[in-house]
C-alpha positions in Angstrom: -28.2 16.1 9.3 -30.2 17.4 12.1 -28.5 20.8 11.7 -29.1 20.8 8.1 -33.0 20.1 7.7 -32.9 20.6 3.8 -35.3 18.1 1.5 -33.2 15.5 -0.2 -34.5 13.9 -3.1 -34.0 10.3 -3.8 -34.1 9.4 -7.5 -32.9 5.8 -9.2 -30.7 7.3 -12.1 -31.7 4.5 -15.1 -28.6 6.1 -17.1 -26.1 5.9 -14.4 -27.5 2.7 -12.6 -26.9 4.3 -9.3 -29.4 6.0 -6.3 -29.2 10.0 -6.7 -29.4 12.2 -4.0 -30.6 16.2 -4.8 -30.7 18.9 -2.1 -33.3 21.0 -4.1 -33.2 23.7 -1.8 -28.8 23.9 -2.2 -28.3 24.7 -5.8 -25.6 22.3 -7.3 -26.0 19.6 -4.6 -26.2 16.3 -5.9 -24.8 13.2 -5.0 -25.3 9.6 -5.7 -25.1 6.1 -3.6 -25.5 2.4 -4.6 -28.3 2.5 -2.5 -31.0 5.3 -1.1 -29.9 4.4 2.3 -26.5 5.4 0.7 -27.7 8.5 -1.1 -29.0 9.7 1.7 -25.8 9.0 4.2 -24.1 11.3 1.0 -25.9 13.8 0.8 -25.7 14.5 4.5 -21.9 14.6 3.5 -22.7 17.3 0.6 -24.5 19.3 2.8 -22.8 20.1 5.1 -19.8 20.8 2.7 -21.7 22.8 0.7 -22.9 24.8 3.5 -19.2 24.9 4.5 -18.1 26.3 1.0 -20.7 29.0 1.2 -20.4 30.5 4.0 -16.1 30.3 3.4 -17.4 32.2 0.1 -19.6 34.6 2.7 -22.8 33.6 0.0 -26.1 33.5 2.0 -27.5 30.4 3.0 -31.1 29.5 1.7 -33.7 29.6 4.5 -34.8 25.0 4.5 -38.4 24.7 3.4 -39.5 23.2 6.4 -38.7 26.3 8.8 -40.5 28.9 6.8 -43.0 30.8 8.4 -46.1 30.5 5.9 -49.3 32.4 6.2 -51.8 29.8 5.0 -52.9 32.2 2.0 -51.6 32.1 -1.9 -53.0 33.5 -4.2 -53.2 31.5 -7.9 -54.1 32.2 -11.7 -56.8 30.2 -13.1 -58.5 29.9 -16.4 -62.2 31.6 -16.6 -63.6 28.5 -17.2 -62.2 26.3 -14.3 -63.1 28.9 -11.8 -66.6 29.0 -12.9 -67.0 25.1 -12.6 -65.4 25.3 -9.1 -67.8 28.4 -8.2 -70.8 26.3 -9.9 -69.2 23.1 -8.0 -69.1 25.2 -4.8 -72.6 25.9 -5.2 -73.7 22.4 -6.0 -72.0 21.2 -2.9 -73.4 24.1 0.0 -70.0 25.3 0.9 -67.5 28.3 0.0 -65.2 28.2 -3.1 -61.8 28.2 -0.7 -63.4 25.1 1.5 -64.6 23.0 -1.7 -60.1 24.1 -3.1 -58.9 23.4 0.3 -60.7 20.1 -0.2 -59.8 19.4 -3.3 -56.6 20.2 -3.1 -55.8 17.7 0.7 -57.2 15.0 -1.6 -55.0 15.2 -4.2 -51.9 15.3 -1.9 
């Protein structure tokens, strides 16, 4: 797995009665295991074949999540109305809009 740092997702399936295993990032690549430790073992398996299949087909491989270079910027569409209570909950608090967001946001994750 180390030369394949893609997220996996670990999921109980309740209609299948089995562990899942999801590389979001590899579209198609699911597997499952009777338990996550399982899953997980499995989906190292899947991708690695489905890298193998891809690049047999010559299809690009996606870039893994966690080595993308990211600026520290988005940009995001609000409502009217919620950017005026953050601006007026900006103000209330003495500090800028994209601290009190920033803020807001490392809380919620």
């Amino acid at each position: 797995m180390k030369d394949y740092p893609y997220l996996i997702n670990i999921f109980w399936s309740e209609e299948d009665q089995i562990y899942m295993a999801e590389a979001p990032e590899l579209e198609g690549c699911i597997t499952h295991g009777n338990s996550p430790e399982e899953a997980v073992r499995k989906a190292g398996e899947a991708i690695k074949s489905w890298i193998q299949a891809a690049k047999k087909l010559k299809h690009p491989l996606p870039q893994p999540v966690t080595k993308r270079r990211v600026s520290g910027k988005f940009n995001v569409r609000i409502p009217k109305t919620l950017h005026k209570s953050l601006i007026v909950k900006s103000a209330q608090e003495g500090v800028s809009l994209n601290h009190l967001v920033t803020t807001l946001l490392s809380q919620n994750l």
